[in-house]
N, C-alpha and C positions, 0 to 999 in steps of 0.2 A: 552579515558577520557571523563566524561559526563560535560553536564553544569551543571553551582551552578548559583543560585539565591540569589539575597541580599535581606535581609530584609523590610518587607514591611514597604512602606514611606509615610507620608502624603505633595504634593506639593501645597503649596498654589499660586494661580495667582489670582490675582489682590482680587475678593470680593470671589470666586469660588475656591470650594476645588476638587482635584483631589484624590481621594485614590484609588491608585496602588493594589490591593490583588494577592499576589503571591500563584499561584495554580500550584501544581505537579500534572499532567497528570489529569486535567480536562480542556474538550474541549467543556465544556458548558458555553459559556461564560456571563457575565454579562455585564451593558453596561457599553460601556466604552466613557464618557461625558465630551469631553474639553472645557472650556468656556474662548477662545480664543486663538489664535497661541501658539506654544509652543516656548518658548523664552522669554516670557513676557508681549505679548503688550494685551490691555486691551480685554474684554470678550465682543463679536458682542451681537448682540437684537435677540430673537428668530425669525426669519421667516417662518419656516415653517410649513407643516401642518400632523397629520397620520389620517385626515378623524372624528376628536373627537374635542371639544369645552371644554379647561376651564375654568370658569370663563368669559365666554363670547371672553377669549381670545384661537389666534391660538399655538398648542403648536407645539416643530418643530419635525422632523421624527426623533427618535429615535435610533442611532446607535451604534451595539457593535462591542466593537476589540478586537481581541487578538493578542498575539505576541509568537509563539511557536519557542522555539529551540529545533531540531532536526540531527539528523547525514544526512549526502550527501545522502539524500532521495530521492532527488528532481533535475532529471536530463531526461528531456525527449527531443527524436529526433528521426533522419528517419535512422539514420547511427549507425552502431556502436561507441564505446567512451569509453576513460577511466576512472575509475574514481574517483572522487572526494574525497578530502579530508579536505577540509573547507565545515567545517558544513554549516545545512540551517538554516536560520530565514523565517519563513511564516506568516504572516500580511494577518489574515483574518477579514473583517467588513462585520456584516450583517445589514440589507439585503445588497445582494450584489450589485455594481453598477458595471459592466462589461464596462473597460476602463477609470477607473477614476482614478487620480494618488493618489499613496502613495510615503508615503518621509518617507525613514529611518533615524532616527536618531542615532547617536550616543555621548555617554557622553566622554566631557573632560576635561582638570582643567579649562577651559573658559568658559563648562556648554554643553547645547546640540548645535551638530553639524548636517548640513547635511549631509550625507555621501553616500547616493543613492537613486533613484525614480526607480520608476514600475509601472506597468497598472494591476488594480483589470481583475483578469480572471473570468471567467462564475459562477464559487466558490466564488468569493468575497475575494480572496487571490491574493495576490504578495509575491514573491520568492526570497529570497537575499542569499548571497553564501560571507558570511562577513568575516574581521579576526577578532581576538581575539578582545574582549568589551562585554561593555554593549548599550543596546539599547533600542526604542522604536520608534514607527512607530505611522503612523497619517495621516488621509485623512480627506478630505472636503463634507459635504453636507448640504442645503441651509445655507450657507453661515456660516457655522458652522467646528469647528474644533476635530475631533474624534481621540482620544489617546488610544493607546494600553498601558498597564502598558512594565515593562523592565523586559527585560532577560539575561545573564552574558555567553559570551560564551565561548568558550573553543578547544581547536585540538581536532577532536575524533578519535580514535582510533579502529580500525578492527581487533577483536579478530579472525578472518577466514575471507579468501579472494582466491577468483581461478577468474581470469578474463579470463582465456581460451585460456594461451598464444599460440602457437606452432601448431602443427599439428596434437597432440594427447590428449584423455582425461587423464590426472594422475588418473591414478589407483590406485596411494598408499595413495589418497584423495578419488576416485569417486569405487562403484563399480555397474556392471550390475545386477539389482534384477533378480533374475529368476519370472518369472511366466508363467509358462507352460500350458494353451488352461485350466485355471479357469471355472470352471461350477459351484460354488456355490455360493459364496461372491462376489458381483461384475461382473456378468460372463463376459468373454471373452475367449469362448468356441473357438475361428478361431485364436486369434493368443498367442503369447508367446516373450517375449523379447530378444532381440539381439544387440549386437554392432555393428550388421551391420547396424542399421538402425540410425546410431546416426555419427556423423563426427563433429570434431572441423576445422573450415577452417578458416582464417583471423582475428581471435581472438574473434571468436563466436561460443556456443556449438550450433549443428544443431541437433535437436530431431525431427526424423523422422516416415514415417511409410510404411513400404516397403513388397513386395508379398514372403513368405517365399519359396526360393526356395529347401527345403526339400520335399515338400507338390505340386508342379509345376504340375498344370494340374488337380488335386484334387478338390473337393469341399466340404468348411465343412458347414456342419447340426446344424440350431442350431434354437432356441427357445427363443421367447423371448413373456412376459407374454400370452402366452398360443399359439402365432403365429407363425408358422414355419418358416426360410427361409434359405438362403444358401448363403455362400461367398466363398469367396477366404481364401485362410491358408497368414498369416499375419507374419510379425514381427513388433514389438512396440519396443520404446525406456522407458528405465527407469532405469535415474542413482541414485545412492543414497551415503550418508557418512555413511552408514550404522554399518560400522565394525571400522570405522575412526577418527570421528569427532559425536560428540553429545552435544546440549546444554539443560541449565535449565533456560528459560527466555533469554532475551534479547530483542534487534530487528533487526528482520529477515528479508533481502533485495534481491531480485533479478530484475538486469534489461531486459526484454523480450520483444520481437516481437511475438505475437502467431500465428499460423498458419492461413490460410483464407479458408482451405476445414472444409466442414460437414462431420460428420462423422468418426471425431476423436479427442480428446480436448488433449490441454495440461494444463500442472498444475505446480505448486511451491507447497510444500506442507510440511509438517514433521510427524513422525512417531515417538513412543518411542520406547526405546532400547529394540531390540530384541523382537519389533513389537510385542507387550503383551498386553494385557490389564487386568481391576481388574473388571470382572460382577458390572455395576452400578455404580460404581465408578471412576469418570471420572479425581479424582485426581490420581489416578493410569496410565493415558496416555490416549490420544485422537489423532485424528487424525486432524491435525489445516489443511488447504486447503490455504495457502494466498491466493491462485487465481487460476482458472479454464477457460479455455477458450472453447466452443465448436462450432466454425466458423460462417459463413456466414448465415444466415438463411435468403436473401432476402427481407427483409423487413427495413433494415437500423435499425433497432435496439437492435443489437448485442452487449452484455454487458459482464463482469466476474463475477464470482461469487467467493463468499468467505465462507467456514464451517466449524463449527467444529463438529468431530462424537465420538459418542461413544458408546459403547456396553451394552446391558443387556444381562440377561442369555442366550442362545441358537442363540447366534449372534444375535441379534434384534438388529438395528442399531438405535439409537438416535441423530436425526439432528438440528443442530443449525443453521442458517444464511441462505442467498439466493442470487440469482442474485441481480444485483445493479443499477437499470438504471441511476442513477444520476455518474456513475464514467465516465460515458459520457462526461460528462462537462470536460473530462481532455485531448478529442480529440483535435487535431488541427483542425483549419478549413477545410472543403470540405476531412479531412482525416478519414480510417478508422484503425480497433487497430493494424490489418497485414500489416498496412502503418509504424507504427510508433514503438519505445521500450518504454516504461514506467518503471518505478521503482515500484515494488508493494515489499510491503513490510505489517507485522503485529511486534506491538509492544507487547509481551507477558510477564506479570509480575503475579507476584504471588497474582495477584486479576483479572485479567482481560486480555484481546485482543484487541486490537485497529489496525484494519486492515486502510491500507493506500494507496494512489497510488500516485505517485510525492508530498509525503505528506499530500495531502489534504484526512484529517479522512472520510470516508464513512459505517462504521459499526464497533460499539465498542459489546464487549461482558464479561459479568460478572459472567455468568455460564459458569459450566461445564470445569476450569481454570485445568490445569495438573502440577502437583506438580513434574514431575520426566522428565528427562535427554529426547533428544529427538534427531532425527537425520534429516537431510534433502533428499527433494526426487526433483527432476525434470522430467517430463514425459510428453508422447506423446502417448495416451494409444484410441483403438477401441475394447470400448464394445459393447455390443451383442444389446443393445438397441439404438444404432445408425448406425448398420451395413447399413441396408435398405438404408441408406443417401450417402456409400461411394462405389464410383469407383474405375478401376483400373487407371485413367488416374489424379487422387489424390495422388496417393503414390509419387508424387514428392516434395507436398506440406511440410514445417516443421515447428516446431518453433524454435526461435532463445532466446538464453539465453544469453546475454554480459557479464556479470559478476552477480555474489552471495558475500554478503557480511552478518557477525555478528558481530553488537557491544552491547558490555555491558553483553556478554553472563554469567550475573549471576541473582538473586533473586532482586537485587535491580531497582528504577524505572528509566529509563532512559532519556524519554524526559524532555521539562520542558516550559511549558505552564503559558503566565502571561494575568490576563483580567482585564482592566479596569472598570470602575465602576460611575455613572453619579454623578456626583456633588451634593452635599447638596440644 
């Protein structure tokens, strides 16, 4: 079940008007201007300042809120977890002030209540896990009061869910893609997929990448833009709903640990049915990437990436998106991503992509949207142009999947985003 929004309202306090504008999936917000506490009591004097003179007078800093309801997006840690099923509220103001409190509110027949605080993170977001209501959030800068408009929320509902109970992967949900030693598309000419490289143990799928021992002793030959070299014969993990399960829209979640060797990425990803495409037409199927991880690179600034591809005639690939260095900001301290799981997830409707990670939006997309049915893919894959980077004493490294979830998996929009708007 998604959120509904009520109708946009005008609140008058005191001389100062508030207008709430209720926005469906736009996370560009406007600002949102309270001119004094929410409750009632009368509207403070401007203090402060963004560096500019009106009228000889100082005007104060400028802040915008929004108040986004979304499905259990937003669940990050060091340990595995179950999850969630009371939706998120996210209370984002920019600019951000990292550590500054917001207070949620919520409405009752008495009017608004408080009902939780949080501390703005490195995003300018605080995270609430509410029950059912409407609500709106509001933090403090020079001595001023900043109002997100309200959002109406609701149980949501997981139209697909595997959290990876037991001791084996479901097969009558998951199955192993074949890809056998690829030398054109993608190459990964040294290895081929297996279930031996993949284990579900203590309710987390383990996607590995391990030394084929068909090939034991063998060296494979291979090429990569025009440079020769040699590896070891591999097996890769790559599960997929291939034959199973397939969606048209929705929003697509999984919560992951990704590996911490070079030399071999894992990914979330989806594929359309029976992995087709239409030459240049990318509402015919694309290949959406929620998230990519390719390890360590030593220098602390190891990021994911998010894309979407699609094909022209004679496989010509067409790439949309890139790495992200700001999904950064969703580290915990002194941690890195093979410390931690995140929720990455993309909200995909039939106008656009709105990639996400514990919620907080880091790349929306309006091209290149796929109109048809699609299946999910999870992997641990060593291509040909990162062999150079990987050892044998890597193949113990994996990533860790906790759970895959899809809600709303149809054409309609699912989140529901409300922005405030500065006073008259």
């Amino acid at each position: 079940m998604i959120d509904r929004s009520k109708a946009t309202r005008a609140v008058f306090v005191g001389t100062c008007v508030l207008v709430v504008t209720v926005l469906l999936l736009s996370l560009v917000p406007t600002t949102a201007h309270a001119a004094g506490k929410p409750g009632g009591p009368k509207a403070g004097q401007n203090s402060g300042k963004n560096g500019g003179k009106s009228g000889g007078k100082a005007r104060p800093t400028v802040v915008r809120g929004t108040l986004a309801a979304l499905p259990p997006i937003v669940q990050p840690g060091a340990a595995a977890a179950d999850p969630q099923n009371t939706g998120s509220l996210l209370a984002t103001f920019t600019p951000a002030n990292p550590g500054q409190k917001v207070t949620l509110e919520r409405r009752t027949p008495r009017g608004w209540t408080k009902y939780a605080t949080a501390r703005e993170d490195a995003w300018g977001s605080a995270a609430f896990a509410p029950k059912r209501g409407t609500y709106r959030a509001f933090t403090t800068s020079d001595k001023r009061m900043w109002v997100t408009g309200t959002v109406t929320t609701e149980r949501w509902h997981a139209d697909f869910e595997d959290t990876f109970s037991g001791t084996e992967l479901n097969t009558t949900v998951w199955n192993d893609q074949k890809r056998e030693h690829e030398s054109v598309y993608a190459p990964r000419t040294c290895a081929r997929t297996s279930p031996a490289a993949r284990r579900v143990q203590d309710g987390v799928l383990h996607l590995g990448v391990a030394a084929d021992p068909d090939y034991a002793g063998q060296a494979c030959s291979y090429v990569n833009k025009g440079v020769a070299g040699t590896s070891t014969y591999m097996l890769n993990s790559q599960v997929a709903t291939e034959y199973t399960r397939s969606f048209r829209h929705g929003i697509v979640a999984a919560r992951i640990k990704p590996q911490r060797s070079k030399g071999m990425h894992s990914g979330f990803w989806m594929l359309p049915t029976g992995t087709k495409y239409v030459d240049g037409d990318p509402q015919g199927g694309t290949e959406i990437d929620v998230m990519e991880f390719f390890g360590e690179n030593g220098r602390g600034t190891e990021t994911i990436g998010s894309h979407v591809h699609y094909y022209e005639a004679n496989w010509k690939k067409v790439t949309l998106g890139s790495t992200f260095p700001e999904a950064r900001r969703s580290l915990g301290e002194g941690k890195n991503w093979w410390d931690e799981f995140h929720v990455y997830s993309v909200e995909w409707t039939a106008h656009e992509y709105i990639f996400r990670i514990d919620g907080r939006e880091y790349y929306r997309e309006a091209k290149a949207v796929s109109q048809v049915p699609q299946y999910l893919v999870l992997s641990n894959l060593t291509s040909d142009y990162e062999l150079k980077n990987l050892t044998a004493d890597k193949f113990g490294d994996a990533a860790q999947v906790d759970w895959v979830r899809v809600f709303d998996a149809t054409s309609r929009q699912a989140s529901k985003v409300s922005s405030g708007r500065r006073a008259a």
